[in-house]
C-alpha positions as CSV (number, residue, x, y, z in Angstrom):
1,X,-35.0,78.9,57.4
2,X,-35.5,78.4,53.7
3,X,-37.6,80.3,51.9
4,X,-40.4,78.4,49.8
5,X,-40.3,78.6,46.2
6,X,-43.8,78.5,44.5
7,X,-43.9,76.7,41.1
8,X,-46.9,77.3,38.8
9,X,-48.4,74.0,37.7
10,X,-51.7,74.8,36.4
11,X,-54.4,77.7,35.5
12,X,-58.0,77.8,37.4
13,X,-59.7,76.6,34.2
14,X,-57.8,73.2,34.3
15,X,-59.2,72.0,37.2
16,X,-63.0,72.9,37.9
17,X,-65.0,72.8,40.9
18,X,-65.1,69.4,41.8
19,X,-62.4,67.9,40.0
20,X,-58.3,66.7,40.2
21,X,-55.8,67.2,38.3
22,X,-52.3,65.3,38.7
23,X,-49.3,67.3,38.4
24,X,-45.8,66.6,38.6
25,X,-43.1,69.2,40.2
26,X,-39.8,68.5,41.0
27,X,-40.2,64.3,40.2
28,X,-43.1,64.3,42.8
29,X,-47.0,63.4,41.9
30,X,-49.1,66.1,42.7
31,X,-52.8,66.3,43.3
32,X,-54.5,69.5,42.7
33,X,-58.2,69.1,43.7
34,X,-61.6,71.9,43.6
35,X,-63.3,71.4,46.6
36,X,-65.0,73.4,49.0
37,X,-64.5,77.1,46.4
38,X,-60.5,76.3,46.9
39,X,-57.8,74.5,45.6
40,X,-55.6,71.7,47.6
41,X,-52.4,70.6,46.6
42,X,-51.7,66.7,48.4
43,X,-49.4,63.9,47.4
44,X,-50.8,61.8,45.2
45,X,-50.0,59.0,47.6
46,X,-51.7,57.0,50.3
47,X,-50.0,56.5,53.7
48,X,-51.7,53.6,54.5
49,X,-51.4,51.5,51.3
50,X,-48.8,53.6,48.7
51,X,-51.5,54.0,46.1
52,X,-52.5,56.8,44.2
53,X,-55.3,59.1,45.2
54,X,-56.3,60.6,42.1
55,X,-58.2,57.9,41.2
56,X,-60.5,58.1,44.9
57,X,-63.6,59.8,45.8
58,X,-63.5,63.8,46.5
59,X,-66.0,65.2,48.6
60,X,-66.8,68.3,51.2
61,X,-62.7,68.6,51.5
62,X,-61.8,65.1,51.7
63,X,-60.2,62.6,49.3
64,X,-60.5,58.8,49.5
65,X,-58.0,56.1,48.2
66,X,-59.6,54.2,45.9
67,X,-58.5,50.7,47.2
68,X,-59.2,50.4,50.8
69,X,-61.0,53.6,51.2
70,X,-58.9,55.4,54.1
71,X,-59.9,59.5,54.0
72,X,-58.0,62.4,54.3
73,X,-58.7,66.2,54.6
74,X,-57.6,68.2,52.1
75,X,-56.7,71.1,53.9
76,X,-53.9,69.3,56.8
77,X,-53.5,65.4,55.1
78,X,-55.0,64.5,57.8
79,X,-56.1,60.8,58.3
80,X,-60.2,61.2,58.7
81,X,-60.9,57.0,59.1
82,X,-59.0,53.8,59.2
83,X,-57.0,51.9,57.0
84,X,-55.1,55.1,57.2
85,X,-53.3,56.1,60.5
86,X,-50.6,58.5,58.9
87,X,-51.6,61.9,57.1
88,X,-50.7,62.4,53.6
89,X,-48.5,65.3,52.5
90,X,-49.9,68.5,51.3
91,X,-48.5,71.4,49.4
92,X,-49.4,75.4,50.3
93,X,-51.2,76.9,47.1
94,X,-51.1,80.4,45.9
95,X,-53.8,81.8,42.7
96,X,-51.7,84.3,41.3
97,X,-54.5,85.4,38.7
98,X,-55.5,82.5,36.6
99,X,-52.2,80.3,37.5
100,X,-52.5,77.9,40.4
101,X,-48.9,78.2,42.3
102,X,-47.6,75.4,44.5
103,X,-44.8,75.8,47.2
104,X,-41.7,73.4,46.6
């Protein structure tokens, strides 16, 4: 088993409650989004559709893709509603005082 490397990608101030922030680590898009007092790292990807989430709806720990409006929880990628049947990808964080950390 591989341990996980965390890469810092951001501080606390660049993304405030209620807002994203794309990021890019390792060649991969990288959502980081303040909801809920916490900070989720997903894949700035839809399953259903292969669009990019950062432009969707966040709410109450839940992003929406912004063309056919298929949900998913922050916290597992889960898919919440259809299009979407497949969870998106999500990324353990870590605050390590002001720098948001994401595991690679």
């Amino acid at each position: 088993m591989t341990a996980k490397t965390f890469v810092t990608v951001a501080t606390i101030d660049q993304v405030p409650a209620g807002s994203k922030k794309v990021v890019e680590v390792a060649g991969t898009e990288i959502v980081l989004c303040h909801s809920k007092d916490r900070i989720f790292a997903v894949r700035n990807l839809c399953s259903h559709a292969s669009e990019k989430l950062d432009g969707g709806q966040m709410k109450a720990g839940w992003i929406a893709c912004p063309v056919h409006g298929a949900r998913f929880r922050l916290e597992t990628g889960e898919a919440m509603n259809p299009p979407a049947v497949r969870p998106i990808e999500t990324y353990e964080v870590l605050i390590d005082g002001d720098e948001i950390q994401v595991a690679v």
